[in-house]
C-alpha positions in Angstrom: 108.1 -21.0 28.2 110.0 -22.8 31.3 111.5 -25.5 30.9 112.4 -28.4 33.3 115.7 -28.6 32.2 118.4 -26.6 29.8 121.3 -28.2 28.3 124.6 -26.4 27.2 126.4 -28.1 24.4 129.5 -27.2 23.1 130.4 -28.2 19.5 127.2 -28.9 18.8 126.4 -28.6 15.1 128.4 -31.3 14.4 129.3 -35.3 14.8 128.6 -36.3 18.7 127.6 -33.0 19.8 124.7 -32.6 17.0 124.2 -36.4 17.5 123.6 -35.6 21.3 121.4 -32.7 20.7 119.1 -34.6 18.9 118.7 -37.4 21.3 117.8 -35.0 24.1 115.4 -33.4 21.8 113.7 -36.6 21.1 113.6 -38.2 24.2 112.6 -35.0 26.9 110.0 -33.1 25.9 110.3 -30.8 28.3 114.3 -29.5 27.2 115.8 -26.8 26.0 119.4 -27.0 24.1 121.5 -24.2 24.3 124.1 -24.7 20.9 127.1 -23.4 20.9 128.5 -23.9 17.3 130.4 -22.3 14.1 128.2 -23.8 11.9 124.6 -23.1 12.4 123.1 -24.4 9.1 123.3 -27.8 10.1 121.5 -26.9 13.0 118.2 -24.9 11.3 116.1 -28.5 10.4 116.3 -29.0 14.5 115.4 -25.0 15.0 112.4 -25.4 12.5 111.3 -28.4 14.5 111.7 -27.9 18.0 111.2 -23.7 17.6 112.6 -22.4 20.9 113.8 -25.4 22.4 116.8 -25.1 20.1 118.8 -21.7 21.0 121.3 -21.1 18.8 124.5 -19.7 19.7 126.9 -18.9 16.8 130.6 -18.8 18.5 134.1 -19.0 16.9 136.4 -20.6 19.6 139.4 -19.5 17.5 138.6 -16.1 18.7 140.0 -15.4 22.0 137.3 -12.8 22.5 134.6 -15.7 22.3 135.0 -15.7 26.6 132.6 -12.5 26.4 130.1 -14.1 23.9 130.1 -17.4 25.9 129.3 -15.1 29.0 127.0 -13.2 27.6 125.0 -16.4 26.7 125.0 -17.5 30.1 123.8 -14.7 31.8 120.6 -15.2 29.7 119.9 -18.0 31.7 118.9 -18.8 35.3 120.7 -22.7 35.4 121.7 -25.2 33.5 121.0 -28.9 34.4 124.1 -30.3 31.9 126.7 -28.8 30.3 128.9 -30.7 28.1 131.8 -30.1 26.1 131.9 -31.2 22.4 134.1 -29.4 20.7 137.7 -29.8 19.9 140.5 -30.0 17.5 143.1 -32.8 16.8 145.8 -31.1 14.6 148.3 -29.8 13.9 149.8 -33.2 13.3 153.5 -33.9 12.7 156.6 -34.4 14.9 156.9 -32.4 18.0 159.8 -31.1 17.4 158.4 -29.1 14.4 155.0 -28.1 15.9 155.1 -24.5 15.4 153.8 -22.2 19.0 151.0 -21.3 17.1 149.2 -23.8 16.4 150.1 -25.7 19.9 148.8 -22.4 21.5 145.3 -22.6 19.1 144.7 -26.7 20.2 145.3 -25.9 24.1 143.1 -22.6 24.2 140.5 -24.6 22.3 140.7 -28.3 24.1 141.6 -27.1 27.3 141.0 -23.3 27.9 137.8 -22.7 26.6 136.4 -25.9 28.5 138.1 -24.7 31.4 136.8 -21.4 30.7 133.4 -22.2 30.1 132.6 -24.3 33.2 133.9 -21.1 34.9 131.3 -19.3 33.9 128.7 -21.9 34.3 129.3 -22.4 37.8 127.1 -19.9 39.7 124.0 -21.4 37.0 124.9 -24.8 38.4 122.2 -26.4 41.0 122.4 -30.6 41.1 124.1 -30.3 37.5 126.3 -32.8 35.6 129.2 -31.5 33.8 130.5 -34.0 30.7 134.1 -33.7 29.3 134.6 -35.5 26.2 137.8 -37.0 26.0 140.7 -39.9 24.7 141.2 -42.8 27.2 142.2 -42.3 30.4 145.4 -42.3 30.8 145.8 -40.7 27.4 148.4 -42.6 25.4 151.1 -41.1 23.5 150.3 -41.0 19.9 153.1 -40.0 17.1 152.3 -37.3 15.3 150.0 -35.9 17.5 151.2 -34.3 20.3 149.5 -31.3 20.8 146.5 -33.4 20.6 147.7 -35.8 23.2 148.6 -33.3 26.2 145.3 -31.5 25.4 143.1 -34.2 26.0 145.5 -35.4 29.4 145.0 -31.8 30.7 141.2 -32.4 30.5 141.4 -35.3 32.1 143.3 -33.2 35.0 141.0 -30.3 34.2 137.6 -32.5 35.0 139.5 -34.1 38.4 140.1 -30.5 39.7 136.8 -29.7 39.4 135.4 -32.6 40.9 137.7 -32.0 44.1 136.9 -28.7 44.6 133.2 -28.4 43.7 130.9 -29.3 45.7 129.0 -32.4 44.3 125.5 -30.3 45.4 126.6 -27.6 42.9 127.4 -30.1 40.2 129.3 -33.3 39.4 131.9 -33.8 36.5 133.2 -36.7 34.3 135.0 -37.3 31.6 134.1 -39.8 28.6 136.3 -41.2 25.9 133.5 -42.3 23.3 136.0 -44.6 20.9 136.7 -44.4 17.2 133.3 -42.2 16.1 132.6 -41.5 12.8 133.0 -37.9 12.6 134.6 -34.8 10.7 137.4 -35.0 13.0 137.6 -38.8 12.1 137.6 -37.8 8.3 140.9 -35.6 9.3 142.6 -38.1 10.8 142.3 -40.3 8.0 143.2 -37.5 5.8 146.7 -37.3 7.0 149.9 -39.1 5.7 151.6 -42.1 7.2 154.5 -39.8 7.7 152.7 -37.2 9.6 150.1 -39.2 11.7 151.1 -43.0 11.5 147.8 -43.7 13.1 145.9 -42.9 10.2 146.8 -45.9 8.3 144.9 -47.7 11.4 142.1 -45.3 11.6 141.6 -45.6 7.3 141.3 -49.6 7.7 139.3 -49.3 10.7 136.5 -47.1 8.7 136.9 -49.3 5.6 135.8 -52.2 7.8 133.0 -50.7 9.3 134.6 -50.3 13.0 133.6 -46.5 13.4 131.0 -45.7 15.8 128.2 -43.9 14.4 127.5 -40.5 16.3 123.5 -41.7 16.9 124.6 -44.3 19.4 127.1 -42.8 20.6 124.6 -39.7 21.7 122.6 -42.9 23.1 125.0 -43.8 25.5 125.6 -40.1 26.7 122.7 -39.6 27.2 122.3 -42.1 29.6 124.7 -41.2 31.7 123.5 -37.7 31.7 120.2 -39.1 33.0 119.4 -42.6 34.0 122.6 -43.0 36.7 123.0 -41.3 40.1 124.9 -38.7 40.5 127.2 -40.2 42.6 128.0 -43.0 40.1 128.0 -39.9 37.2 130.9 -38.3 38.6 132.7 -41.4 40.5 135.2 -42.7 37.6 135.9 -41.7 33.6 133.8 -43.6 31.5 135.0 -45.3 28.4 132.2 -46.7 26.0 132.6 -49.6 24.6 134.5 -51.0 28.1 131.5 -49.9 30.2 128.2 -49.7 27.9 127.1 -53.0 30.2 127.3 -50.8 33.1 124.1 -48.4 32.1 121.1 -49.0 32.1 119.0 -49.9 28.6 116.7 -47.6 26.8 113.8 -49.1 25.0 114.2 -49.1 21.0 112.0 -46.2 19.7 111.6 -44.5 16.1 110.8 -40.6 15.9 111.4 -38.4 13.0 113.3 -41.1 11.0 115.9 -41.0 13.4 116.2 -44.9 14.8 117.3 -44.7 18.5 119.6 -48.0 19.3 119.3 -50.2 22.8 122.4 -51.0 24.6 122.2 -54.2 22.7 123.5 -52.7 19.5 126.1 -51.0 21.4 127.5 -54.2 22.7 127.2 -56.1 19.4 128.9 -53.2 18.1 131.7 -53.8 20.5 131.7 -57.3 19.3 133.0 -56.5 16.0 136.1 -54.6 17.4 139.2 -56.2 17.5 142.2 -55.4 20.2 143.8 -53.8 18.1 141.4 -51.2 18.7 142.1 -50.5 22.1 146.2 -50.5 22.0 148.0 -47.5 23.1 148.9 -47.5 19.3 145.2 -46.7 18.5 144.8 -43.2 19.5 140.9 -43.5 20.9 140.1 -40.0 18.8 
């Protein structure tokens, strides 16, 4: 079967990438989503729904030779209208002085290489496509204890701005999109650390014990919006940051398919509402 338009997602068996997959699923019948993942159990209950509109694509991006399975998933495809970048790491956590090359190396390749890699690749399958970098806030803020972290995401951020410059916007345009605090497995790491490792976490721990997390769905919502219901033009004019710009896409009407409730903007902003300041200082870390 043909389909009007394929979607690449990266990281997608998981928090906002699986969040996203299903929203694209649900709300374009005429899709295909191409997941790139390490896990693909959670994945199966979308692949025994949706059949072939879900390829799976098992890939380890701790394996440096994953560049010749990412290609070779390419090359079965003719173009892709979207291709978005879910995955990441936020450790190792501790002081920089004591971050061993390693591990520095591993969040790089796999925040900023493999993206970087990726898009490569994509390129020559790219016709009027929309490349989406997820990201922390723009500028990134230093955040103790997470250094490696930190200069991954603000080489993304430089990453995505090269691309835009020297792409032309007919081949594809490219953003970047700091989504907030999301309740997520990366989330449930951060939390996970000590005080004395990532003094963040103490934040991020009171922040999901009062309910101030994000859930992926709407999260996927918003995305998805600006994957498809702004021009291109506006798409790849600025970094978006959710909860500071959710009044600046359009809304989607409030459906309910396969149990899965799809929120309006209006939940978004009331969501917002219940955010404190303290959410938004450099101190925060946007993870």
């Amino acid at each position: 079967m043909l389909y009007q338009q394929t979607a690449l997602i990266s990281g997608a068996s998981s928090g906002i990438g699986l969040a996203l997959t299903k929203e694209l699923l649900l709300s374009y019948p005429f899709i295909q989503i191409v997941a790139l993942c390490r896990n693909p159990e959670t994945l199966q209950q979308l692949k025994r729904s949706y059949g072939d509109r879900v390829r799976i694509e098992c890939i380890d991006f701790t394996n440096r030779d994953c560049i010749k399975s990412l290609q070779n998933v390419v090359n079965q495809h003719t173009h892709f209208s979207y291709l978005i970048h879910c995955a990441g790491v936020v450790m190792p956590f501790g002081d920089i002085s004591n971050v061993a090359p390693d591990e520095w190396e591993a969040t790089q390749w796999i925040n900023v290489e493999v993206p970087r890699l990726l898009t490569q690749i994509c390129l020559k399958k790219f016709s009027h496509s929309r490349v989406m970098f997820l990201t922390s806030d723009l500028p990134v803020q230093p955040v103790a204890g997470a250094s490696a972290y930190c200069v991954s995401k603000a080489s993304l951020n430089m990453l995505c701005q090269c691309f835009q410059l020297e792409v032309d916007n007919d081949i594809a345009v490219f953003t970047t999109v700091a989504p907030g605090n999301v309740d997520t497995k990366m989330q449930e790491t951060i939390r996970q650390a000590s005080n004395h490792a990532l003094p963040a976490s103490e934040l991020m721990r009171s922040m999901y014990s009062a309910n101030k997390l994000l859930p992926p769905r709407l999260v996927a919502q918003y995305l998805r919006q600006l994957l498809s219901d702004i021009t291109p033009n506006t798409f790849g004019s600025r970094s978006w940051n959710l909860l500071e710009s959710i009044v600046e896409v359009s809304p989607a009407k409030q459906t309910k398919t396969d149990s899965i409730t799809r929120a309006t903007e209006t939940s978004l902003v009331e969501l917002a509402s219940l955010v404190d300041g303290a959410f938004w200082s450099p101190g925060s870390a946007e993870y």
